[in-house]
DONU-438847 format. One record per residue (C-alpha): residue number from 1; residue in one letter; x, y, z. Coordinates in nm, 3 decimals, padded with zeros to 5 digits. Example, Ala and Ser with C-alpha at 12.3 -4.5 7.8 and 13.67 -1.06 7.14 Angstrom:
<rs>
+-----+---+---------+---------+---------+
!   k ! r !      xx !      yy !      zz !
+-----+---+---------+---------+---------+
!   1 ! A !  01.230 ! -00.450 !  00.780 !
!   2 ! S !  01.367 ! -00.106 !  00.714 !
+-----+---+---------+---------+---------+
</rs>
This chain:
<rs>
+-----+---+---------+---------+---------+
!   k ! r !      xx !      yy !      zz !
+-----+---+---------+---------+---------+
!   1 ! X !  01.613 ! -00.742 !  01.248 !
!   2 ! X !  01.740 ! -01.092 !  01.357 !
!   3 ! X !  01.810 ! -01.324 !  01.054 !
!   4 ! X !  01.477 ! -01.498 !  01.068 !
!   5 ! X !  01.270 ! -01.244 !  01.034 !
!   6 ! X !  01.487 ! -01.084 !  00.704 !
!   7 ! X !  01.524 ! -01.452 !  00.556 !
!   8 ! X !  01.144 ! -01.465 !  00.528 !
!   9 ! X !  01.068 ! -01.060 !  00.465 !
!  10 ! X !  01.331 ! -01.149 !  00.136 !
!  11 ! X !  01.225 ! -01.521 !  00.020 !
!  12 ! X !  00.797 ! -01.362 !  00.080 !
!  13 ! X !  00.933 ! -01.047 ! -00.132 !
!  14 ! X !  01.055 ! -01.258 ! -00.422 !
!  15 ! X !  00.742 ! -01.474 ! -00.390 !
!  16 ! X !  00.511 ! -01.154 ! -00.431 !
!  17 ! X !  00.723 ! -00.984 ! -00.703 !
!  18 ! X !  00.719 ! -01.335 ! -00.944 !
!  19 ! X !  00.337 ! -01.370 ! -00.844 !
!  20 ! X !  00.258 ! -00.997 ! -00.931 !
!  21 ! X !  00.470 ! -01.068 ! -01.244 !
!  22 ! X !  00.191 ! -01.365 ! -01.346 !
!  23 ! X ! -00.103 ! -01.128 ! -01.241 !
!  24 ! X !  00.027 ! -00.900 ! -01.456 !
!  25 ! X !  00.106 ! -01.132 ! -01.781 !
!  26 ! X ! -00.203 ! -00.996 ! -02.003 !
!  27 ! X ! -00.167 ! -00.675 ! -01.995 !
!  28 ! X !  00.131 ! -00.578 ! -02.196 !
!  29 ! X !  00.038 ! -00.813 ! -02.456 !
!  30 ! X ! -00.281 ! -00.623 ! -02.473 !
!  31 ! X ! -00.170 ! -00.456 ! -02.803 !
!  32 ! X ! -00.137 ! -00.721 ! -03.002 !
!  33 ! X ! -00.443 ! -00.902 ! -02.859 !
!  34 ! X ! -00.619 ! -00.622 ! -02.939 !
!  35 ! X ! -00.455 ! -00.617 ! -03.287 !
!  36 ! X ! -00.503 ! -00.982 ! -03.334 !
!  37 ! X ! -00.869 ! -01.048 ! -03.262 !
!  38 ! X ! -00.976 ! -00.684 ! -03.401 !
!  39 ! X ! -01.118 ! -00.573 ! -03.006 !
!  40 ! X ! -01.303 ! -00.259 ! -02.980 !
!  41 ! X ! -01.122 ! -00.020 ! -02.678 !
!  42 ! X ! -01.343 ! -00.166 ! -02.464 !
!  43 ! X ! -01.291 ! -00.520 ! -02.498 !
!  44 ! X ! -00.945 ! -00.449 ! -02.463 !
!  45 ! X ! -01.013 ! -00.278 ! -02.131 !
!  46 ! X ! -01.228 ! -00.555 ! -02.009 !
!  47 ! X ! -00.940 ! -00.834 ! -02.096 !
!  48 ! X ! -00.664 ! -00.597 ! -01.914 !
!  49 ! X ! -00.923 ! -00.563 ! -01.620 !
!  50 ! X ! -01.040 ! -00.931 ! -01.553 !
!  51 ! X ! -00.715 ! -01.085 ! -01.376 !
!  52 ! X ! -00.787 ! -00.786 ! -01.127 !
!  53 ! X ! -01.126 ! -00.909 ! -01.040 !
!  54 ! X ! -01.044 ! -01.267 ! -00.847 !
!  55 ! X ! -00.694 ! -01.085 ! -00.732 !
!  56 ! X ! -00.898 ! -00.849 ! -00.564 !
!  57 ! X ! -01.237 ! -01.032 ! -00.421 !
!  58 ! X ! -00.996 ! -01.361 ! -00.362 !
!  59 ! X ! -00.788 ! -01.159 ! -00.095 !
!  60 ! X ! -01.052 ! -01.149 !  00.141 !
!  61 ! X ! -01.042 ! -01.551 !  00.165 !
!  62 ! X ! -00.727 ! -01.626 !  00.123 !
!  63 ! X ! -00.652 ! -01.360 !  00.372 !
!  64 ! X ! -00.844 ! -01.530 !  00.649 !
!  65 ! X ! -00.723 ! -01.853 !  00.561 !
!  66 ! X ! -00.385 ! -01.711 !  00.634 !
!  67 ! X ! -00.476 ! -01.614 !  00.984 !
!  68 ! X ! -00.592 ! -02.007 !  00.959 !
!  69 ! X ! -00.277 ! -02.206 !  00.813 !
!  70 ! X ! -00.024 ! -01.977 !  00.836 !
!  71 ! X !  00.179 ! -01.761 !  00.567 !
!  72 ! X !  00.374 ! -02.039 !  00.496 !
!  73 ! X !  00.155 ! -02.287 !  00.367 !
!  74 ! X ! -00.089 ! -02.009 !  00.184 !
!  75 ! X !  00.162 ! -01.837 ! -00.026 !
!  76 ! X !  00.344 ! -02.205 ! -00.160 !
!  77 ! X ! -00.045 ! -02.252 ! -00.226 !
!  78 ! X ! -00.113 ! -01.964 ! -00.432 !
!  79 ! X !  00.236 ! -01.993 ! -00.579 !
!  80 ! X !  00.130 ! -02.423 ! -00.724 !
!  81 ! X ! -00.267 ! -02.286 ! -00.793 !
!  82 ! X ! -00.160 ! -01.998 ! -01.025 !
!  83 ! X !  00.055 ! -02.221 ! -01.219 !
!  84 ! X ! -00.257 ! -02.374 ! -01.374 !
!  85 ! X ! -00.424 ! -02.093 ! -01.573 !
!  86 ! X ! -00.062 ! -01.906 ! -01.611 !
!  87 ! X !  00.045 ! -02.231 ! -01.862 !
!  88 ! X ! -00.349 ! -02.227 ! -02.040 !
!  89 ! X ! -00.322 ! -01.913 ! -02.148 !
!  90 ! X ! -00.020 ! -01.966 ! -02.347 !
!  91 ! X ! -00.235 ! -02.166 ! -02.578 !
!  92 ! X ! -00.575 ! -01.955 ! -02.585 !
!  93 ! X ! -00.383 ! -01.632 ! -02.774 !
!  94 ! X ! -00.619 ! -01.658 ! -03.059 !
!  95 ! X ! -01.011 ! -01.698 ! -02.854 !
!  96 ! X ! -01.107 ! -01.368 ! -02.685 !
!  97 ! X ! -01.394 ! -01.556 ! -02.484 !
!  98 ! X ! -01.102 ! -01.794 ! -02.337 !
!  99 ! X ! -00.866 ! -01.519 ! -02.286 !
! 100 ! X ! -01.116 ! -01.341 ! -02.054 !
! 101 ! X ! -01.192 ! -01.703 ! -01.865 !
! 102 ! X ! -00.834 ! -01.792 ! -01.815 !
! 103 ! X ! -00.736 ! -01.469 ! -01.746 !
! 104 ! X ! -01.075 ! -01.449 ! -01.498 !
! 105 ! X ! -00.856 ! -01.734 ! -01.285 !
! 106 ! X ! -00.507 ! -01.570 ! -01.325 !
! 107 ! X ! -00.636 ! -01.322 ! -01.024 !
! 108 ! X ! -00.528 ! -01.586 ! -00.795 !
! 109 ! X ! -00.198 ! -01.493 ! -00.860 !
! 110 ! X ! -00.307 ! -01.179 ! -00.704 !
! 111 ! X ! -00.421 ! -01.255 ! -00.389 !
! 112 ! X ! -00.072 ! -01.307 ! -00.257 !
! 113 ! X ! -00.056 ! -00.977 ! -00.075 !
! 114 ! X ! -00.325 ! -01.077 !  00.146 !
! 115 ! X ! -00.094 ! -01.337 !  00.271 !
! 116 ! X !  00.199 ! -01.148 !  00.255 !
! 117 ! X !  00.102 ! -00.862 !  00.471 !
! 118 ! X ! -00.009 ! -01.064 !  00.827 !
! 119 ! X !  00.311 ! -01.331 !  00.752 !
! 120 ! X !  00.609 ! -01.006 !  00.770 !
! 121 ! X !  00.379 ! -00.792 !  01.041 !
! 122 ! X !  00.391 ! -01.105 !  01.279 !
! 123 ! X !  00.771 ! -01.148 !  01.208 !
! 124 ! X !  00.836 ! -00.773 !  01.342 !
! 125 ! X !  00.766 ! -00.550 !  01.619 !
! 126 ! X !  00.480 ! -00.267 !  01.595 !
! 127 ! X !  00.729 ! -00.015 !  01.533 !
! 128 ! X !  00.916 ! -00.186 !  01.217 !
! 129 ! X !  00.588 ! -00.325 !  01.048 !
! 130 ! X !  00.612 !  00.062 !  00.824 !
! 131 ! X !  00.920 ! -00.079 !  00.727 !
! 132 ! X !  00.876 ! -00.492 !  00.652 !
! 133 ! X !  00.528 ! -00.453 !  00.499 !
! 134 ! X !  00.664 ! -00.176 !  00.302 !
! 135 ! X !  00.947 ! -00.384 !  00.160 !
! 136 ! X !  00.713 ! -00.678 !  00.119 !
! 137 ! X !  00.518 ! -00.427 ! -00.085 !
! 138 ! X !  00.807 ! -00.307 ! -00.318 !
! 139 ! X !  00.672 ! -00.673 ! -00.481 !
! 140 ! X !  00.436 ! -00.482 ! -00.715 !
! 141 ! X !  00.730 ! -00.448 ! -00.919 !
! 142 ! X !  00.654 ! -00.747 ! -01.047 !
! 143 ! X !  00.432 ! -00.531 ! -01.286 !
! 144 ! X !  00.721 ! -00.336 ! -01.388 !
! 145 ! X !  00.891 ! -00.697 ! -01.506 !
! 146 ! X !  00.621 ! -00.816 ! -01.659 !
! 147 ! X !  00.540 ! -00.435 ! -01.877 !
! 148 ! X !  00.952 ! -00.493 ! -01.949 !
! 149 ! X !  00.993 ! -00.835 ! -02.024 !
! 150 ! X !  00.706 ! -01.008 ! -02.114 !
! 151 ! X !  00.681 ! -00.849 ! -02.480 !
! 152 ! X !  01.019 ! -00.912 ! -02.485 !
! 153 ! X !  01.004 ! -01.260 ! -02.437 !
! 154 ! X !  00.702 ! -01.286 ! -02.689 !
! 155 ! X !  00.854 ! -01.193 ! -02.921 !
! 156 ! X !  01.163 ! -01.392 ! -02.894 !
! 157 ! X !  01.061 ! -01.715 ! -02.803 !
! 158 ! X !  00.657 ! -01.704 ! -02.875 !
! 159 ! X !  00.355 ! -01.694 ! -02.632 !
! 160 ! X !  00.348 ! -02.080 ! -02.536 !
! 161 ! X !  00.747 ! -02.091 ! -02.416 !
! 162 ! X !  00.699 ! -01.745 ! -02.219 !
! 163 ! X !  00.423 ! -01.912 ! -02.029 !
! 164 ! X !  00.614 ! -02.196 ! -01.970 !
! 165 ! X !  00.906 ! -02.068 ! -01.793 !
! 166 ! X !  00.663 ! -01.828 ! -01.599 !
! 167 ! X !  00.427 ! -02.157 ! -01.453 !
! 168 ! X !  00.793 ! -02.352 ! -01.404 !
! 169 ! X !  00.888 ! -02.059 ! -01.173 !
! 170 ! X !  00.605 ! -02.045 ! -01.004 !
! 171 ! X !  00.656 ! -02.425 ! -00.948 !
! 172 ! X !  01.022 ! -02.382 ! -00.819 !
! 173 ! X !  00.910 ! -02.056 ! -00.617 !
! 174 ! X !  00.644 ! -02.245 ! -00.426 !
! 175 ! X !  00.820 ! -02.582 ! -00.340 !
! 176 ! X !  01.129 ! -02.297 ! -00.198 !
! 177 ! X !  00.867 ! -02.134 !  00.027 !
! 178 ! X !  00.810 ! -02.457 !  00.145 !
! 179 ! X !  01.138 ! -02.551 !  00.194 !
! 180 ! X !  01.324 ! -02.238 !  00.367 !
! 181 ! X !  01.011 ! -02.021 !  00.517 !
! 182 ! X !  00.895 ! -02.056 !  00.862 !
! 183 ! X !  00.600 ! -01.898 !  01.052 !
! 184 ! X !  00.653 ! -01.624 !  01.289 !
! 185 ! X !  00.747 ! -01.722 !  01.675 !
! 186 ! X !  00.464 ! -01.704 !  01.871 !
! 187 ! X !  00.200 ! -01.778 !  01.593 !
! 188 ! X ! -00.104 ! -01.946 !  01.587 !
! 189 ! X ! -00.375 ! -02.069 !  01.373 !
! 190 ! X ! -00.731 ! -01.884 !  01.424 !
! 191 ! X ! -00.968 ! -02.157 !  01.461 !
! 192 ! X ! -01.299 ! -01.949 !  01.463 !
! 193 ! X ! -01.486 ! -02.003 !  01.157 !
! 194 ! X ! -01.454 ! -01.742 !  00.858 !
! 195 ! X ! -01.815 ! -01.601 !  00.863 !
! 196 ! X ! -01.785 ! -01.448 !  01.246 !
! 197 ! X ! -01.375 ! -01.319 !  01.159 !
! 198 ! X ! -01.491 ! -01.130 !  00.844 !
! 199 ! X ! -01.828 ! -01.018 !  01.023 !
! 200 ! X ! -01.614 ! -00.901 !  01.320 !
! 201 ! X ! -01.307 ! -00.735 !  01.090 !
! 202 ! X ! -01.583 ! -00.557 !  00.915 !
! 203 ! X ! -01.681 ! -00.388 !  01.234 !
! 204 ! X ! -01.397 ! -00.219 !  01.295 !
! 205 ! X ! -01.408 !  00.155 !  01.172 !
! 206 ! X ! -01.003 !  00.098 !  01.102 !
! 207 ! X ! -01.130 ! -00.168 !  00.811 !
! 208 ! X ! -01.331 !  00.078 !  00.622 !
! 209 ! X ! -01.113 !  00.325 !  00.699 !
! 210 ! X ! -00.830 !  00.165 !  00.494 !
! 211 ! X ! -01.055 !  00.008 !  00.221 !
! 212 ! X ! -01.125 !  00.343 !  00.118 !
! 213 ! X ! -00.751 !  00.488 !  00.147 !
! 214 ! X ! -00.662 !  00.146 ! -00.053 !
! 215 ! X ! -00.923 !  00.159 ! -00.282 !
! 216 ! X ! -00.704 !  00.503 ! -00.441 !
! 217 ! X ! -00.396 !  00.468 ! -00.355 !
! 218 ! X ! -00.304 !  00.041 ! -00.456 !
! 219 ! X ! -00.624 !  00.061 ! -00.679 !
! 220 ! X ! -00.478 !  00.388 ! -00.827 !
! 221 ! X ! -00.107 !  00.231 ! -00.903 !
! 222 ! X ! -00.276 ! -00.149 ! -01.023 !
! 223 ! X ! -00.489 !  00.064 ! -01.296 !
! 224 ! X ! -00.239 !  00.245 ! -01.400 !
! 225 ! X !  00.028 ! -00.031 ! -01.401 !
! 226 ! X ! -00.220 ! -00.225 ! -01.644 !
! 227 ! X ! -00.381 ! -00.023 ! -01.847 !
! 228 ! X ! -00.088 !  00.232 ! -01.911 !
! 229 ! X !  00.064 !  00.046 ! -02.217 !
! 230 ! X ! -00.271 !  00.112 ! -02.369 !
! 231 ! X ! -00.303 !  00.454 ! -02.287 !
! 232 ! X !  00.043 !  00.510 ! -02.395 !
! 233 ! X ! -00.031 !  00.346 ! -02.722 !
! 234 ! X ! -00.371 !  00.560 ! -02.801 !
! 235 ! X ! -00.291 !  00.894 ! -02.670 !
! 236 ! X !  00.094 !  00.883 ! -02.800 !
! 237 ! X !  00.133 !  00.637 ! -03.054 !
! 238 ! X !  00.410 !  00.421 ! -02.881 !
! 239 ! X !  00.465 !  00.088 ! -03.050 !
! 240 ! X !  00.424 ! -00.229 ! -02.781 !
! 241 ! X !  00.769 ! -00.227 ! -02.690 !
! 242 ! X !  00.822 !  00.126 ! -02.633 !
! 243 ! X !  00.470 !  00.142 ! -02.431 !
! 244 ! X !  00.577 ! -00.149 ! -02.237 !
! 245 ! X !  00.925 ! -00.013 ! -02.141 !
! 246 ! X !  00.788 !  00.333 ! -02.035 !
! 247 ! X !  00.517 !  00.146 ! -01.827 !
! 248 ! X !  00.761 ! -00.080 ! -01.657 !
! 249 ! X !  00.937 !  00.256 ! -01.562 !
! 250 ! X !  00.652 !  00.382 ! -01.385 !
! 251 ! X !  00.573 !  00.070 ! -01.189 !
! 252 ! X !  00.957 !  00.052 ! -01.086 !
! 253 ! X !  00.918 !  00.390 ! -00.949 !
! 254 ! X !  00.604 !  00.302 ! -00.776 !
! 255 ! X !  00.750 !  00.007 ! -00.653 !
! 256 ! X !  01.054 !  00.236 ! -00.479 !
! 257 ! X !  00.804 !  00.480 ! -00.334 !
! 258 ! X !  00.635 !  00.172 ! -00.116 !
! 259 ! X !  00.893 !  00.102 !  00.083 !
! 260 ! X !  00.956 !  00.484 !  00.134 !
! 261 ! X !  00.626 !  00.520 !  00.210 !
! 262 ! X !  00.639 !  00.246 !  00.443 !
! 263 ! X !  00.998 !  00.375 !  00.614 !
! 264 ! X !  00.844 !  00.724 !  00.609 !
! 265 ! X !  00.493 !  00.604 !  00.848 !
! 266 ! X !  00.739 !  00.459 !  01.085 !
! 267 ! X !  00.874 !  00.847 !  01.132 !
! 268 ! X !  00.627 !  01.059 !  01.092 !
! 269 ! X !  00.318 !  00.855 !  01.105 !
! 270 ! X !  00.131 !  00.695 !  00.874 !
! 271 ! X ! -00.189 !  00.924 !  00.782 !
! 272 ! X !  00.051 !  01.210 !  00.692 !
! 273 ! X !  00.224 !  01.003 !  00.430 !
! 274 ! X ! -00.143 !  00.892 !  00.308 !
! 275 ! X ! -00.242 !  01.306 !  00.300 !
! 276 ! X !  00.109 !  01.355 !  00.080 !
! 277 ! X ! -00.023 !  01.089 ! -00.149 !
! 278 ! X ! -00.354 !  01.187 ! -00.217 !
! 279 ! X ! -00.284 !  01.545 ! -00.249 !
! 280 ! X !  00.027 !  01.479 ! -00.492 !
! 281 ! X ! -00.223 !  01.251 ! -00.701 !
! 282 ! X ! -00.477 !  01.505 ! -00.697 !
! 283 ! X ! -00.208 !  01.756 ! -00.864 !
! 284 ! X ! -00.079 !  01.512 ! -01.104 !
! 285 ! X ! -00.450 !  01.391 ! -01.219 !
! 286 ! X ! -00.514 !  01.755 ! -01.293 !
! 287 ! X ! -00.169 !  01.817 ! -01.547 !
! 288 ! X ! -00.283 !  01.433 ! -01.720 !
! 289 ! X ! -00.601 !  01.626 ! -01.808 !
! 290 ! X ! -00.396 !  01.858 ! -02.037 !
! 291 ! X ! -00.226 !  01.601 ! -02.224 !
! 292 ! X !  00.135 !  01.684 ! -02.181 !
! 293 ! X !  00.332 !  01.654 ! -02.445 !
! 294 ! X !  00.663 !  01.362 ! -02.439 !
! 295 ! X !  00.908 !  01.315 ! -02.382 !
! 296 ! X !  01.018 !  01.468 ! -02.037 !
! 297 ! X !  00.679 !  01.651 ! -01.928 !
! 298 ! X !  00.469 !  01.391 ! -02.003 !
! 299 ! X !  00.723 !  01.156 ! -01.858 !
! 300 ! X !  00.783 !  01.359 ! -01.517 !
! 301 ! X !  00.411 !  01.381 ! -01.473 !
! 302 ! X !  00.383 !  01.007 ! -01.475 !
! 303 ! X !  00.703 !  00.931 ! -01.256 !
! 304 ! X !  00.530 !  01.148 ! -01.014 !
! 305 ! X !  00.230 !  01.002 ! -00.997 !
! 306 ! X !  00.398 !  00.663 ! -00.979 !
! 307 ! X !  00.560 !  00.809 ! -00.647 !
! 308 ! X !  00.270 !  00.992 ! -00.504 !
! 309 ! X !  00.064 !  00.626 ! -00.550 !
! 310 ! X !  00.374 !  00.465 ! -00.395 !
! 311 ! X !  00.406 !  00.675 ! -00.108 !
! 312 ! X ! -00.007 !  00.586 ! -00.055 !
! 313 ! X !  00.013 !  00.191 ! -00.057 !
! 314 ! X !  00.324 !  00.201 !  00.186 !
! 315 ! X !  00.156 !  00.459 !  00.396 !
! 316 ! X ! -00.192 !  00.251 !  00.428 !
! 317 ! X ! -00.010 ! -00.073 !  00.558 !
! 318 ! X !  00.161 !  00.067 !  00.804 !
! 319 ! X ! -00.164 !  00.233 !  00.895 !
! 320 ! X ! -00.342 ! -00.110 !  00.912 !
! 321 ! X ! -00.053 ! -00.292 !  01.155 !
! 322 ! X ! -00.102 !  00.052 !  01.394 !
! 323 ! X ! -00.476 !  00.020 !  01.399 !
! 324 ! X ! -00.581 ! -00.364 !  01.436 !
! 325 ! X ! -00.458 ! -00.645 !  01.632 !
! 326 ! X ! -00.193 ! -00.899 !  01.491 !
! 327 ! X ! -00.467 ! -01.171 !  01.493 !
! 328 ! X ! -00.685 ! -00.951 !  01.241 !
! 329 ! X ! -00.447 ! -00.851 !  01.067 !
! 330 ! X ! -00.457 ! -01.147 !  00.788 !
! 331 ! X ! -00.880 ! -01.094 !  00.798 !
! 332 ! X ! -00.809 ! -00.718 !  00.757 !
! 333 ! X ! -00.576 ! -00.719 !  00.489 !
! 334 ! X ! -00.778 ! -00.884 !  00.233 !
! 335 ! X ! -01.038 ! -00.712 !  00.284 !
! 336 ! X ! -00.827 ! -00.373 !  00.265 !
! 337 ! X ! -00.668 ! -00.554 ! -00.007 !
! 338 ! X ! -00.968 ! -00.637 ! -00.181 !
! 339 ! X ! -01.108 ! -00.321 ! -00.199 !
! 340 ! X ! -00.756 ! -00.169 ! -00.379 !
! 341 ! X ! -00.785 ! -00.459 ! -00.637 !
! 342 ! X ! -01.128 ! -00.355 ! -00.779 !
! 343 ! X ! -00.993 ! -00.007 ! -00.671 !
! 344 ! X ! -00.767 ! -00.120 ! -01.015 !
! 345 ! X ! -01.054 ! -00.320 ! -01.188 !
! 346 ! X ! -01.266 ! -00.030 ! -01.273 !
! 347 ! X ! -01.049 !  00.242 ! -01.393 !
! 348 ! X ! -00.976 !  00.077 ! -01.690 !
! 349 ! X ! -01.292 !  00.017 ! -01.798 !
! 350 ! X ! -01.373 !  00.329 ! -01.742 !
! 351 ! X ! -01.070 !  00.471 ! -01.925 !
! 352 ! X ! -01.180 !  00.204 ! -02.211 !
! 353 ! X ! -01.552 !  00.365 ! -02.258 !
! 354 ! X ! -01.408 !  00.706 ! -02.220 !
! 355 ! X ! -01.173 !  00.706 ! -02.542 !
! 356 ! X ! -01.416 !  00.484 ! -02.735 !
! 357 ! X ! -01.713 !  00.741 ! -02.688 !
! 358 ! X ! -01.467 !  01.067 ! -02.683 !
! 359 ! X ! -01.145 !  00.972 ! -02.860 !
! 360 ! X ! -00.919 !  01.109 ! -02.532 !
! 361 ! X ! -00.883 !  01.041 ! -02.176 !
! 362 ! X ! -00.963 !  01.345 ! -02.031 !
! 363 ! X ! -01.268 !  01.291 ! -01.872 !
! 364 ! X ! -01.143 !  00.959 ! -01.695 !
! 365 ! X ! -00.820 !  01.173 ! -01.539 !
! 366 ! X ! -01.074 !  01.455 ! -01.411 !
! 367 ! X ! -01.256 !  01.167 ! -01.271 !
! 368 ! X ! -00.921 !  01.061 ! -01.093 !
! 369 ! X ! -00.837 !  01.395 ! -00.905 !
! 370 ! X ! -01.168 !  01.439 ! -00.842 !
! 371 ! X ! -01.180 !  01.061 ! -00.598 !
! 372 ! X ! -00.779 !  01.212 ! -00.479 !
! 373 ! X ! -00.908 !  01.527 ! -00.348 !
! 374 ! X ! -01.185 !  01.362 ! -00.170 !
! 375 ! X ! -00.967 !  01.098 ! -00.006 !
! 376 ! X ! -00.716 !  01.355 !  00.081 !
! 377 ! X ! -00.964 !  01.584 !  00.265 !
! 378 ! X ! -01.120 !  01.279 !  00.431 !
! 379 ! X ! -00.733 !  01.183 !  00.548 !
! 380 ! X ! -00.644 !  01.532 !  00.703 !
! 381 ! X ! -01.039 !  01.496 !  00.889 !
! 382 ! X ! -01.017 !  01.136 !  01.022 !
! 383 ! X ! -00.636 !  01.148 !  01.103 !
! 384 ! X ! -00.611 !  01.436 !  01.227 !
! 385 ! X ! -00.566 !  01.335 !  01.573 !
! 386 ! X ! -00.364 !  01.040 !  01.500 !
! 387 ! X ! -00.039 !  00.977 !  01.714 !
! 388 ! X !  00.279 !  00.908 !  01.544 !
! 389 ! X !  00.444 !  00.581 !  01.664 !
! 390 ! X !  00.824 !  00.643 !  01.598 !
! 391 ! X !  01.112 !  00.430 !  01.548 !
! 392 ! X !  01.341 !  00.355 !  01.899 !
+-----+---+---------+---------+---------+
</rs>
């Protein structure tokens, strides 16, 4: 990897992991929203869900304008554009109605992968995209600092300051994309008009092939990266903090397992790493329905699902960079990544009417295995003849 290429796979990284951070900025403070404004489960569920909308139906422009203006140029944009409803929302902590508008917007923050993605593929060869989009990936952890920090920095220096400092970095992160990040060699701008790209990328089987796998595996990790500090709190009884902290944990983990995953497609091939996913979720879904008891069962459970869902959102990346051409690849990706945000969006409202109507989650995590089994046999069918492109 020639010192271009890892200059921009690191400085894209750290742009993804603060902008993840931002998407993620509601949801451990969901508590004490909840707390504050007296929300039913519900309306908690629907305020953790809405930044997930816009990050997830937003992908599929902003990953075609990519393929237009480069990865450059998009991701400094989406870095200045989230800045605005990032500082609002430090001043709306008291209106629910404002906190689901502002927080509506915040999804822009979101769409970042879909530039991402097409901007490392195009700055390595076919058989180390596993590996860059992989480690471009790992910038989900943002989550995990957001579940870790941001109650932390709540509490010590109040709502308005901790959005502050986040829309400042995202101000300084932008204008250093600008500064030190280059396009790929060899690129250039698709001129066709967006209608006929997203018309054509949605003819390609390999499109709905990976919306589906990354409707489970990303949509999988983003639901339970948001809504676990919540679940955590209802079904166990942890305060905000110690919710928080555990859910960090299992986004960190998640956030290891991409890059594996990712690593792990360029050996075997990327399918079989999807298969391991969906069958390990399956598994795990099915021990969640008995309520394990903490610490360390209930804990191991969840650190395995983290790396099961890990292993998936590596393993469907490297799948799309095998499958379509590096000029689709931007068009592709937000629509693959569109389909794993609402993948995340509904999960939590479902989770939300499930312990309102039965007081446990039981029923939403017998839901869960029941979508990983079904993914998992349609891998091992569809992929089944799949070659395995391997490392030189």
């Amino acid at each position: 990897m020639n010192s271009g290429a890892r200059t921009n796979l690191v400085l894209a990284t750290a742009a993804f992991t603060l902008m993840f951070w931002a998407w993620n900025l509601i949801a451990p403070l969901a508590p004490e929203y909840a707390q504050r404004l007296d929300l039913s489960p519900t309306q908690t569920s629907l305020l953790i869900a809405f930044p997930v909308l816009i990050g997830a139906v937003g992908r599929i422009p902003v990953g075609a304008l990519t393929d237009r203006y480069g990865g450059r140029a998009m991701m400094a944009a989406v870095s200045f554009v989230s800045v605005v409803p990032v500082l609002l929302l430090g001043f709306v902590g008291n209106s629910f109605p404002l906190l689901l508008v502002l927080g509506f917007f915040l999804g822009i923050a979101g769409t970042s992968f879909a530039v991402g993605v097409p901007f490392v593929s195009r700055w390595h060869g076919p058989e180390r995209r596993g590996f860059a989009t992989g480690v471009f990936g790992a910038g989900m952890g943002g989550t995990a600092l957001s579940a870790f920090f941001t109650p932390y920095l709540a509490g010590a220096l109040g709502l308005v300051w901790t959005h502050v400092l986040m829309a400042l970095a995202l101000v300084l992160m932008g204008v250093l994309v600008l500064v030190v990040c280059r396009n790929p060699p060899g690129w250039e701008p698709t001129t066709d008009p967006l209608t006929p790209r997203l018309r054509g990328a949605l003819g390609l089987r390999a499109t709905w092939q990976n919306i589906l796998l990354y409707a489970v595996a990303f949509g999988g990790f983003v639901a339970f990266a948001t809504y676990l500090p919540t679940l955590l709190h209802n079904a166990y009884g942890f305060a905000q903090t110690e919710a928080g902290l555990r859910a960090a944990g299992f986004a960190l983990v998640a956030v290891v397992a991409r890059p594996a995953g990712g690593i792990l497609s360029d050996k075997i091939g990327p399918a079989r790493v999807c298969l391991v996913s969906f069958v390990g979720t399956t598994l795990m879904a099915v021990a969640l329905v008995f309520q394990p008891p903490t610490e360390l069962p209930a804990g191991t459970v969840f650190v395995l699902m983290a790396t099961f869902l890990g292993l998936g959102t590596g393993g469907v990346f490297a799948l799309v960079a095998q499958l379509v051409e590096p000029a689709r690849v931007g068009t592709v990706t937000g629509l693959v990544g569109a389909a794993g945000g609402l993948g995340g969006y509904f999960p939590p409202l479902v989770m939300g009417v499930v312990f309102q109507a039965s007081g446990a989650y039981t029923l939403g995590f017998v839901l869960l295995a029941a979508v990983a089994l079904g993914t998992a046999l349609y891998t091992a069918v569809a992929f089944r003849d799949r070659p395995v492109v391997r490392t030189t």
